[in-house]
MIFI-114823 format. One record per residue (C-alpha): residue in one letter; x, y, z. Coordinates in steps of 0.1 Angstrom, whole numbers, plus 5000, padded with zeros to 4 digits. Example, Ala and Ser with C-alpha at 12.3 -4.5 7.8 and 13.67 -1.06 7.14 Angstrom:
MIFI-114823
A512349555078
S513749895071
***
This chain:
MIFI-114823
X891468676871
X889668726906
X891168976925
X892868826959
X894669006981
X897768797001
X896568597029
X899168777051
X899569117041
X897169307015
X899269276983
X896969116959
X897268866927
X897369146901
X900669276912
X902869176882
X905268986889
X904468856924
X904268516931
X901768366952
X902068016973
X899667726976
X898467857010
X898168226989
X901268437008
X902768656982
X906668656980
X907268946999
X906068797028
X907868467020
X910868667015
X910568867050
X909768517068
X913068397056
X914768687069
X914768537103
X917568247090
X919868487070
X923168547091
X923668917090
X926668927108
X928268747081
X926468917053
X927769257070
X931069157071
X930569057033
X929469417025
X932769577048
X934769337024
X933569486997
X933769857004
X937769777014
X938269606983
X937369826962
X940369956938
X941870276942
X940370536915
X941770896924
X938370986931
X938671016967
X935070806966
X934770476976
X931170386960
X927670596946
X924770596964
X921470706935
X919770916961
X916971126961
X917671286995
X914071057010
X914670887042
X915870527026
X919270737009
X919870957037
X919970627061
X922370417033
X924770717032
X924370787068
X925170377074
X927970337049
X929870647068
X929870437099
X931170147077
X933770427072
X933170477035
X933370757015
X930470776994
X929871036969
X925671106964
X924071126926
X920971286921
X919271236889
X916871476893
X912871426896
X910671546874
X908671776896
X910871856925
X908771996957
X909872216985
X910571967009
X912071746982
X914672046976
X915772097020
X916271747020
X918271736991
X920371997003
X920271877043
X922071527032
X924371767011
X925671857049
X926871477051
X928271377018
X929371516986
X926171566959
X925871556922
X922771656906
X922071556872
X919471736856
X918771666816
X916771946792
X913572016818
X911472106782
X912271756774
X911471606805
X908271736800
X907071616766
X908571276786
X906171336811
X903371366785
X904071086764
X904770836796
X901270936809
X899870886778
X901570576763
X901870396793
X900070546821
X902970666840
X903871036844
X907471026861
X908270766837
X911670906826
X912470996866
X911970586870
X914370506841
X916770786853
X917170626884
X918670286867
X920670476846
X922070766855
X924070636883
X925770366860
X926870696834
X928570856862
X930070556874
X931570536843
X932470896838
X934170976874
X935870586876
X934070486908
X933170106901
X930870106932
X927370186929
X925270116964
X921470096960
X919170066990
X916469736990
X916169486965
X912269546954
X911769176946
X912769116983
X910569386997
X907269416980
X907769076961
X908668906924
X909268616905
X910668416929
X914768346934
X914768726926
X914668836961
X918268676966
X919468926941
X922669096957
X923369276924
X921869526904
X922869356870
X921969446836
X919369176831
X918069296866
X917469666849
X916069556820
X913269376839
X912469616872
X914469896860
X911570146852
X910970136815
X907769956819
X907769806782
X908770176768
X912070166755
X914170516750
X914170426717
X910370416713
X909970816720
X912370896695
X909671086670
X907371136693
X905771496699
X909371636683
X911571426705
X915171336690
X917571106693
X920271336708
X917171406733
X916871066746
X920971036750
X920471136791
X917670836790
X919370566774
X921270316795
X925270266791
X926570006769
X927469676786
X930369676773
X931469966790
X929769846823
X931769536821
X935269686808
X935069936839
X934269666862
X931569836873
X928769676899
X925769806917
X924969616946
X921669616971
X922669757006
X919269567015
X921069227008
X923869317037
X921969497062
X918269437072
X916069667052
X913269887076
X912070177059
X910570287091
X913870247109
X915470447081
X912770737088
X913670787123
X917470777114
X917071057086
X914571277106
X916871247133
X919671397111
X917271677097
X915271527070
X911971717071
X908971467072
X905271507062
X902271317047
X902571357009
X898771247008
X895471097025
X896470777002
X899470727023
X900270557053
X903770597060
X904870987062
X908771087047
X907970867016
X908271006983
X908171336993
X910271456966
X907971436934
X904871636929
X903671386905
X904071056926
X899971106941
X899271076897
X901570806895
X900670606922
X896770656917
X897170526881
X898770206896
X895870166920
X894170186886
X895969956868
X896169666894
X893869736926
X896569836947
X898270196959
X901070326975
X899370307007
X898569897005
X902169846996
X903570047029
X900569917052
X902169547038
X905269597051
X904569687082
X902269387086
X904969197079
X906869337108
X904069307133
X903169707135
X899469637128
X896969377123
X895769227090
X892369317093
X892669707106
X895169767078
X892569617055
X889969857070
X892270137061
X892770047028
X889570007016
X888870367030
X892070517018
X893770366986
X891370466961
X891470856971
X892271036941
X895371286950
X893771606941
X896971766964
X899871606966
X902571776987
X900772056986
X900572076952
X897472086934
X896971816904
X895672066880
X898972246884
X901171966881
X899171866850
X899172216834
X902972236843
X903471946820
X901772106791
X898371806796
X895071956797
X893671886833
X889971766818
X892071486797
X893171296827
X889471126843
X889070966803
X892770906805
X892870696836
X889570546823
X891870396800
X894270256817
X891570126844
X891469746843
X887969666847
X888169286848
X888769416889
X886669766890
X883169906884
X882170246888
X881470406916
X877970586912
X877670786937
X881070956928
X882270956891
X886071026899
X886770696918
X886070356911
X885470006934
X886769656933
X884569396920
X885369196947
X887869236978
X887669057011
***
């Protein structure tokens, strides 16, 4: 495959999942184009319906909002109190949890009632190890913790509601009829929902790990989801979705802000994870694209800048390896993890696809496209 980026935004043909028109616009943009028919009004009152309708459950809680205390769960909590909701906050807990990650954690704590779930952190880290090296993905058990978590203390409290923020598929594209997705179903997770073609089960015998280990990473039973009548719906699919717009609301209710990285082009975006600069680098690996192309996309999209300077700043920004991350240097997230720092240039070598890259010679950590317009 020849590597083509969008011919509206920069999100090229090796994102999985993403479908791409005739005239070469990806989803997300066909998906953000469509936006402009949708009747929000209606779709709003859709969402108050469904916050009043929601059984009583002695809980004192009207839904769950998965947060990680960023910018995009401050704003959903922050927006479902003017709704005049009750919503109580889970946490499940990140693998590598930063400063900033922590006041901001603790600052939407001043708004609404947390929960922080934190499983065995020794586990975590051989989880850490083995996603890094099995699949490429360091904070893969944070990702599947995410889509599961909530759903176990949905279960365990009796609060049927779970409120996620944007559907992904509808943001930064997928197959397509997925960006309609108001629910979060069970299907839904076992497609997007993190694992990455690593099942729970998979680990079990792995570097010591157990099955009572992997009981904090395995999803619910759907018969239990079902029985409980419990749903998780996208806040995204009521209200229109701007990351940007939820930045300025969270800062302006004390959320601290920074660039995480050089690699970045949005600040107050993952801020929470010291390992999210690893993560996202080995996706830039893996399919041409970082964390900064996918942010620079969206605000294409909404007219903030131009096509061609966003390209320019990609193609001098998304290949930067995050040697600091937060302010947290990768040999010491690495080392933290038990992985030997020297491992990870043959590592990523690995998981490079090099149908799209070549070395770069005149600096052996990075690597070019082949071809990129």
């Amino acid at each position: 495959m020849q590597f083509k980026r969008c011919t509206k935004c920069l999100i090229p043909n090796t994102r999985p999942d993403t479908h791409f028109n005739e005239e070469g616009v990806c989803s997300a943009c066909t998906s953000y184009a469509a936006r402009q028919q949708i009747d929000w009004a209606y779709r709003k009152t859709l969402l108050e319906r469904l916050l009043e309708d929601q059984p009583y459950n002695g809980s004192g809680y009207d839904c769950i909002v998965p947060s990680s205390g960023g910018k995009d769960s401050t704003a959903q909590v922050l927006k479902l109190i003017e709704l005049g909701a009750r919503p109580l906050v889970i946490t499940a807990s990140t693998c590598h949890l930063t400063e900033i990650g922590r006041a901001n954690i603790d600052n939407l704590a001043r708004f609404a009632t947390t929960i922080e779930v934190s499983p065995n952190k020794e586990v975590r880290k051989k989880l850490n190890r083995l996603g890094l090296t099995m699949v490429g993905d360091i904070s893969w058990p944070e990702h599947v913790s995410i889509f599961t978590t909530p759903f176990k203390m949905a279960l365990k409290l009796g609060i049927p509601l779970i409120m996620y923020g944007e559907n992904p598929q509808a943001e930064y594209g997928g197959p397509p009829g997925t960006e309609q997705a108001r629910e979060m179903t069970r299907r839904w997770v076992a497609e997007f929902g993190g694992f990455i073609g690593l099942r729970p089960s998979d680990l079990i015998g792995q570097d010591g790990i157990t099955e009572a280990d992997m009981k904090d990473y395995q999803p619910p039973d759907a018969r239990d989801i079902s029985s409980h009548h419990v749903q998780a719906h996208f806040l995204g699919h009521y209200l229109p979705w701007d990351s940007k717009e939820n930045a300025r609301i969270a800062t302006e209710h004390g959320m601290r802000a920074i660039m995480p990285t050089p690699a970045n082009w949005w600040l107050a975006e993952n801020q929470d994870n010291a390992q999210t600069g690893l993560h996202d680098h080995m996706m830039y690996r893996k399919y041409g694209y970082g964390r900064g192309c996918a942010q620079i996309s969206v605000d294409i999209r909404a007219g903030r800048v131009s096509r061609e300077t966003a390209l320019e700043w990609v193609k001098n920004h998304d290949d930067r390896f995050p040697f600091e991350y937060m302010g947290y240097d990768y040999e010491e997230i690495l080392k933290r993890i038990g992985f030997d720092p020297d491992r990870i240039w043959t590592l990523m070598d690995k998981f490079t696809n090099w149908d799209i890259f070549t070395r770069d010679h005149v600096d052996d950590t990075t690597v070019r496209l082949l071809h990129d317009e």
